[in-house]
C-alpha positions as CSV (number, residue, x, y, z in Angstrom):
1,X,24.6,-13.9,-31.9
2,X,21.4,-16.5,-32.0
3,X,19.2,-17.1,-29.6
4,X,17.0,-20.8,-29.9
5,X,13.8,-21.5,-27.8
6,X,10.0,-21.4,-27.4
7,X,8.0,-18.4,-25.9
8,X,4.7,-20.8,-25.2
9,X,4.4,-22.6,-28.3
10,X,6.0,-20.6,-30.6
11,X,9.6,-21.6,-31.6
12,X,12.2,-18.7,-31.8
13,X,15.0,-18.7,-34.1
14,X,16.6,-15.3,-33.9
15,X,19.9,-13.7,-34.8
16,X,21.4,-10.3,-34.0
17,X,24.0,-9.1,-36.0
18,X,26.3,-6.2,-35.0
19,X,28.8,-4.3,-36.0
20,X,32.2,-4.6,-33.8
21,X,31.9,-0.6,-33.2
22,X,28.4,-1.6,-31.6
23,X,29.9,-4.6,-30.0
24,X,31.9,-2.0,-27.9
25,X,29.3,0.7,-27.3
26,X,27.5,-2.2,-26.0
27,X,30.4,-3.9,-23.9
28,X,30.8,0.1,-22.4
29,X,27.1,-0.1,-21.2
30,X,27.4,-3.2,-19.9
31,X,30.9,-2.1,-17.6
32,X,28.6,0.6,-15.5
33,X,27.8,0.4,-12.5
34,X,24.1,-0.5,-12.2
35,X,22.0,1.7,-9.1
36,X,19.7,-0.4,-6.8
37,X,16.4,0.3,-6.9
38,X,15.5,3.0,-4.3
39,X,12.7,1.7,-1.8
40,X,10.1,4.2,-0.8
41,X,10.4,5.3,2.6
42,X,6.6,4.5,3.2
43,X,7.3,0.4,2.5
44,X,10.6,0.6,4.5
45,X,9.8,2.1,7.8
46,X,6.2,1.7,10.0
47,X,3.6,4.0,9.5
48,X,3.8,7.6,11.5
49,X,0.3,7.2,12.8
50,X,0.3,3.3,13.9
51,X,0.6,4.3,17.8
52,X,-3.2,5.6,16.8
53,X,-4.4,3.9,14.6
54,X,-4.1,1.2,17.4
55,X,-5.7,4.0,19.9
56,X,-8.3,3.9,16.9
57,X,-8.7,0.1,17.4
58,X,-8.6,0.0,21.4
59,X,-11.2,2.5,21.1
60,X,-14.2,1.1,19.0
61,X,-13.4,-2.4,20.5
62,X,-13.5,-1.3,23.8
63,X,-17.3,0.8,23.3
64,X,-18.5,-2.6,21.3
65,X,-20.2,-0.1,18.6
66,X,-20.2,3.1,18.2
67,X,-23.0,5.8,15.7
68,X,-20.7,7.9,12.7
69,X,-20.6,11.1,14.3
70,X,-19.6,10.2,17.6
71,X,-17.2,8.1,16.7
72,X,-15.3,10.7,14.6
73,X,-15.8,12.9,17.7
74,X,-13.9,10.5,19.9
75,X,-11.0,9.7,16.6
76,X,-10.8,13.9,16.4
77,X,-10.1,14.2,20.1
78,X,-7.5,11.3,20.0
79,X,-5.7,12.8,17.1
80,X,-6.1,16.6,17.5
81,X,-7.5,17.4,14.3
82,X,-10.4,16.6,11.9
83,X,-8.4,15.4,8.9
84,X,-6.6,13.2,10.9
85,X,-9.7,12.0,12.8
86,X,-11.2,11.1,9.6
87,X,-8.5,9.3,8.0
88,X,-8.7,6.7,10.7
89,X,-12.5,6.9,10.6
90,X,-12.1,5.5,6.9
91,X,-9.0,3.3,7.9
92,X,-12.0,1.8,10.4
93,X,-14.4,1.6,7.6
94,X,-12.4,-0.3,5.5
95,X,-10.7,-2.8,8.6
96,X,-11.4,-6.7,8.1
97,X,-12.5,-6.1,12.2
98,X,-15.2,-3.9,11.8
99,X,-18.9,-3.8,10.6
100,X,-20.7,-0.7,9.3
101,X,-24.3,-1.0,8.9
102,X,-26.7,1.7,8.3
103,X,-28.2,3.3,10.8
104,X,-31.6,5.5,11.0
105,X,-29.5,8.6,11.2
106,X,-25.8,7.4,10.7
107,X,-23.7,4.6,9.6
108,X,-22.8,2.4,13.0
109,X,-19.6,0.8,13.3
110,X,-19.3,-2.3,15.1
111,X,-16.0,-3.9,16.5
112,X,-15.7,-7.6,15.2
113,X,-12.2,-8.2,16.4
């Protein structure tokens, strides 16, 4: 077999030489069925917490702006648990809608919608 071409600039001349044995280990691999790749179930279906991480939204844009603390106090009552309430609270941090500036005692996050 030879293969002809360019890879950017460079010319390719190159020739593969097998055996007819290899020919037909090759021709065997070639006759399998080949699997689809799996998707992950997080791309494929929505997010589990997307009913609150809207809440989450309503929330802050609703109160305008809201101090650190409080705010998680509000996300942990929404959710029913700190780890959850502070998953959004970073999910907020890092939104293309909201602000955080630094306040005297705590970060304030504002709602930019």
């Amino acid at each position: 077999m030879r293969i002809r071409g360019q890879i950017g600039e460079w010319p390719v001349d190159l020739t593969i030489e097998l055996e007819p044995e290899e020919w037909a280990q090759l021709g065997r691999q070639l006759d399998q069925p080949v699997a689809a790749p799996a998707v992950p179930a997080a791309q494929s279906a929505p997010r589990q917490d997307d009913g609150q991480w809207q809440a989450a939204c309503d929330l802050l844009r609703q109160a305008g702006q809201l101090n650190g603390p409080a705010l998680l106090e509000e996300l942990e009552l929404l959710t029913g648990n700190t780890s959850a309430g502070k998953r959004l609270l970073v999910r907020l941090r890092h939104s293309a809608s909201v602000r955080v500036e630094s306040g005297a005692d705590a970060p304030i996050y504002h709602w930019l919608g």
